[in-house]
N, C-alpha and C positions, 0 to 999 in steps of 0.2 A: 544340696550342693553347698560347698565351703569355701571361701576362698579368701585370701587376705587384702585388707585392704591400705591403700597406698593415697596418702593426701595428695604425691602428686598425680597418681591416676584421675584425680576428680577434679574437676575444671575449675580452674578459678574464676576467682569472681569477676562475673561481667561475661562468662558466657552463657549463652544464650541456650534454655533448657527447651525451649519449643517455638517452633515455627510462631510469625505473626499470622493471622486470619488472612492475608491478603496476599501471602505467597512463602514460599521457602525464605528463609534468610541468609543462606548459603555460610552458617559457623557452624562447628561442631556441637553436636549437645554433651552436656553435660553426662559423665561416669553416673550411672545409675536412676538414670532418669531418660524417658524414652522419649521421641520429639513428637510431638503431636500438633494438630492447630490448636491456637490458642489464642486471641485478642489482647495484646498487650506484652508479650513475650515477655518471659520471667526468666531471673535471670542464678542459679547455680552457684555456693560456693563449699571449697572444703572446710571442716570444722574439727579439731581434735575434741576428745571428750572433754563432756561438759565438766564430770565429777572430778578427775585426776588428772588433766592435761595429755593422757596418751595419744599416742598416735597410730598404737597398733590395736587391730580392729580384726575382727573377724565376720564377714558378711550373717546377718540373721534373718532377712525376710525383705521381700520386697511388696509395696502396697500401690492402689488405687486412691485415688481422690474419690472413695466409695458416696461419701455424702453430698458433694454439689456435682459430681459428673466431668468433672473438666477435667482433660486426658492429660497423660503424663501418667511413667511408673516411678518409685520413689522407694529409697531404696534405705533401710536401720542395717545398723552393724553392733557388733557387742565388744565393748571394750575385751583388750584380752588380758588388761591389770588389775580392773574393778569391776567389771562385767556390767556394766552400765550400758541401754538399750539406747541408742540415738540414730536422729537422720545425719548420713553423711553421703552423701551432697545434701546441703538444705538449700532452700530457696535464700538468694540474699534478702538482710534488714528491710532494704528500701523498696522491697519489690512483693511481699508476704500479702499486704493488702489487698492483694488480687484479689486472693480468697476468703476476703470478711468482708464478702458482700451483704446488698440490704436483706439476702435470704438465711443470712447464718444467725442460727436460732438462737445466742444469747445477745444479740443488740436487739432484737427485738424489735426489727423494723415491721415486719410482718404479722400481723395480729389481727386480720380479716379471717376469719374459716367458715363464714357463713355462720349455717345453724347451730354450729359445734363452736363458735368461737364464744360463749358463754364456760363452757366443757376448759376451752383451752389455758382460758383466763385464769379458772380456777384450780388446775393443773400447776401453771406457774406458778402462783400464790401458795400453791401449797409444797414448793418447793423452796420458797423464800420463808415459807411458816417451820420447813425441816434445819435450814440454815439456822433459823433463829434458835432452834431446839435446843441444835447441837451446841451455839454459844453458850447458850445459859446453862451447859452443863458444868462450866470451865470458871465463867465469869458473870456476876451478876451486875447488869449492867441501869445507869440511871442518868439522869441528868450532868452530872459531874463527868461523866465516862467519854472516852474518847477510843473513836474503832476507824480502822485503816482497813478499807477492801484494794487489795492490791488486782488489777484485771476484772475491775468492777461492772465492765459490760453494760448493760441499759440501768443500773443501779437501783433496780426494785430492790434490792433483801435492803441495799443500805438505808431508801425510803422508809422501808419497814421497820430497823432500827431505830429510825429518827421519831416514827409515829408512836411505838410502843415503849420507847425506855427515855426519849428526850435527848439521847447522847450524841455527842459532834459527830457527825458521821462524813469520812471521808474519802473517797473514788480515787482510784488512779487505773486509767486504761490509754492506749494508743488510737483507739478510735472515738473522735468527738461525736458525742452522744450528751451534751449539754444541753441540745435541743427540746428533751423530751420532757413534757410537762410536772414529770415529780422529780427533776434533777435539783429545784431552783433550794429542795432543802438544803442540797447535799456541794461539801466543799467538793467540787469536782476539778481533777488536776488532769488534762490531756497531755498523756508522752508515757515515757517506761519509768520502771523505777529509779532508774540508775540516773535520771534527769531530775529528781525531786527533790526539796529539802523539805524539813518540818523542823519546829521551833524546841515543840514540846513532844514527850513519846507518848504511846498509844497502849489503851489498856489491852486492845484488843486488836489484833492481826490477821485479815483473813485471807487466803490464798484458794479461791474456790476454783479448780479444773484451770489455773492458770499455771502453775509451773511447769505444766508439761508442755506449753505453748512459748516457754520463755527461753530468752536465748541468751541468755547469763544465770541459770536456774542458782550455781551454787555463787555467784557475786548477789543476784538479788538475795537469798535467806541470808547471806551476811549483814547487809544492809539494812533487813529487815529488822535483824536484832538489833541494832543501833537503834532503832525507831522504836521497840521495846521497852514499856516501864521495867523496873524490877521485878513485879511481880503480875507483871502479864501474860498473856495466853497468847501463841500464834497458832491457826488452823488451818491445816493444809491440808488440801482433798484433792485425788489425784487417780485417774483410771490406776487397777491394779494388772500388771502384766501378768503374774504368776494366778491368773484367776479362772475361773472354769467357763467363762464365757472367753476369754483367748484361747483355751483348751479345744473348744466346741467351733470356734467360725475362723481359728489362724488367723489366715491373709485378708480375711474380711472382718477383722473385731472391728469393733465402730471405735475401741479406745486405739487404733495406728489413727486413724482420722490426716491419714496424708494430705497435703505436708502442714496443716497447722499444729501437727503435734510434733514437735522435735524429740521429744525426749520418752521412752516410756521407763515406768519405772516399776520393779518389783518389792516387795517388801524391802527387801534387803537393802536394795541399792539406794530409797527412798531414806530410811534410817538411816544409814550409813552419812548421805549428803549431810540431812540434817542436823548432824552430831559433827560431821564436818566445817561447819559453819558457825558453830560454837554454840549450838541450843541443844538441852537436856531433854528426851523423850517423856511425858508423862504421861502420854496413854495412842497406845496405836490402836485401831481401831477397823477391821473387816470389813467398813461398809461406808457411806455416806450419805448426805444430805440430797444429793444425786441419784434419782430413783436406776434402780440396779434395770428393771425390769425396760428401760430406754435400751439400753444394750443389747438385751434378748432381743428384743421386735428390730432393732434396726441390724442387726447380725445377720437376721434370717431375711430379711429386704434386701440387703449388699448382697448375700450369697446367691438371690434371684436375681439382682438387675444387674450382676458381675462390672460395676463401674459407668453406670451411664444417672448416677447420680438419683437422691431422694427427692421425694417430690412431696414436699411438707403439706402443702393442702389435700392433695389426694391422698394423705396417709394417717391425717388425722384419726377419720371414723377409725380406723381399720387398728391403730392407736391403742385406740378406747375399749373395741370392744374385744382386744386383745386382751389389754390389761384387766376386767373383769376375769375373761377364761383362767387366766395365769394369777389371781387371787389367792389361791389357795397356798401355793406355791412362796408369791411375795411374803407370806406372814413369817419364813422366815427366814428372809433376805438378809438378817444381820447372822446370821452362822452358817450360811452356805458357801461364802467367797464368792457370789457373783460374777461382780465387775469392781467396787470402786475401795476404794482406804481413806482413810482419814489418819493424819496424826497430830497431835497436839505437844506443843512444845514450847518450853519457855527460856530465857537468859538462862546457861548451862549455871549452877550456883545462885540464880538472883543477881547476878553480877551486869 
């Protein structure tokens, strides 16, 4: 089904997308967004596209909150000037927190799995060991170096930078997570990007699974390049729309990730941004530091549990002994198109 979409059809902000726990609220819900219970009532607004400021949209898929359970349907439209994938109605700024509770797996509050939390530990680690690969294909980094993780999350990789190269290593995310005992390396700055200053720019730039979560995606890469040496690298890794694991689960890919992903993006539209923002592509790239093979197993869990949310300790094992089966397969997750992209980019000219 097709239909056009209308900023004023979709509620403005401050109405109410779901019932509180304790009774109806008697407002209307939100254009594309179904009302359900919910603790906290979240609250709907409309958004033009991110890339090109249009308004006119054509409806593309409606999703589930697949991964924590909590009801509500949430609804991407595709520009009809730039073809750019976004939520429209998104939840407002003030109210998204809802859904980066202490279960969502990049804060890392969660790190008990019993027998398998040895398994899990080393799982992460070797995802911040893939992060670091991928810098050092770009940039060789040392003591002098200075690297900006933009939605830096519980700040392992940037930990990991600090232990292995000496380099200033500096966080910026919206959820304070300074608490955690290997932050104390790390310059860590709580709020978004568009709140920050820095003195001096940055060799190194990384936008890990964060601009698809961001809600000024092409003011932030502007920004970004400001904070940009001349001769620096910015890394952006970003679920890929146009991929064969959206092909394979549609309305259940784990990269719609309703509503913390505003934005998805496919090759095209991803380049496109970031040549819009004034940075030069030097190498795109079919894959990421982000194991593809996360995709596959929680694709085929959302198309079982059709929205009543993942259940991260009971799905460990199951994880694990998944990703053995599927071995044969991963070796060659950089030329299948998976799930994820990477692109590397720097000041369009050195400028």
């Amino acid at each position: 089904m097709s239909a056009q979409s209308n900023p004023a059809d979709a509620a403005s902000a401050g109405t109410l997308a779901f019932d509180r726990a304790q009774g109806p609220s008697g407002r209307a819900p939100a254009a594309g967004v179904t009302v359900g219970p919910y603790a906290g009532a979240a609250a709907t607004e409309p958004v033009a596209c991110y890339a090109c400021g249009s308004q006119r949209a054509t409806h593309f898929m409606e999703a589930q909150d697949d991964l924590t359970g909590k009801p509500g349907r949430f609804r991407f439209v595709r520009c009809d000037d730039c073809a750019l994938v976004y939520q429209n109605p998104r939840i407002a700024a003030d109210r998204i927190a809802d859904w980066y509770d202490d279960e969502y797996i990049a804060h890392r509050k969660k790190s008990d799995f019993g027998l398998l939390t040895p398994l899990y530990r080393w799982a992460m680690d070797r995802h911040d060991r893939r992060k670091a690969a991928l810098v050092r294909r770009y940039v060789a980094l040392d003591a002098s170096s200075r690297v900006l993780d933009l939605g830096c999350g519980a700040g392992t990789f940037l930990a990991r930078i600090k232990a292995t190269t000496g380099a200033h290593a500096t966080g910026v995310d919206f959820k304070d997570l300074s608490g955690l005992p290997w932050m104390d390396a790390i310059d860590f700055r709580c709020g978004r990007p568009q709140e920050q200053a820095f003195d001096r720019p940055f060799d190194v730039i990384t936008l890990w699974h964060f601009l698809e979560h961001d809600y000024e995606p092409q003011a932030t890469l502007a920004q970004a390049r400001g904070w940009l040496a001349p001769r620096g690298r910015m890394v952006i890794e970003v679920p890929r729309l146009d991929s064969v694991s959206f092909r394979v689960f549609g309305n259940r890919w784990p990269g719609l990730q309703a509503p913390q992903h505003t934005v998805l993006y496919s090759r095209d539209t991803l380049l496109a941004m970031v040549e819009r923002a004034g940075l030069e592509v030097i190498e795109w790239l079919p894959w990421g530091a982000f194991p593809a093979y996360f995709y596959l197993f929680a694709g085929v869990a959302f198309k079982l549990l059709r929205g009543r949310g993942l259940d991260l300790g009971r799905a460990v094992g199951p994880y694990f002994v998944g990703e053995a089966l599927a071995a044969p397969l991963l070796l060659f997750e950089k030329q299948l198109n998976l799930a994820m992209q990477t692109v590397v980019v720097a000041r369009r000219g050195g400028q």
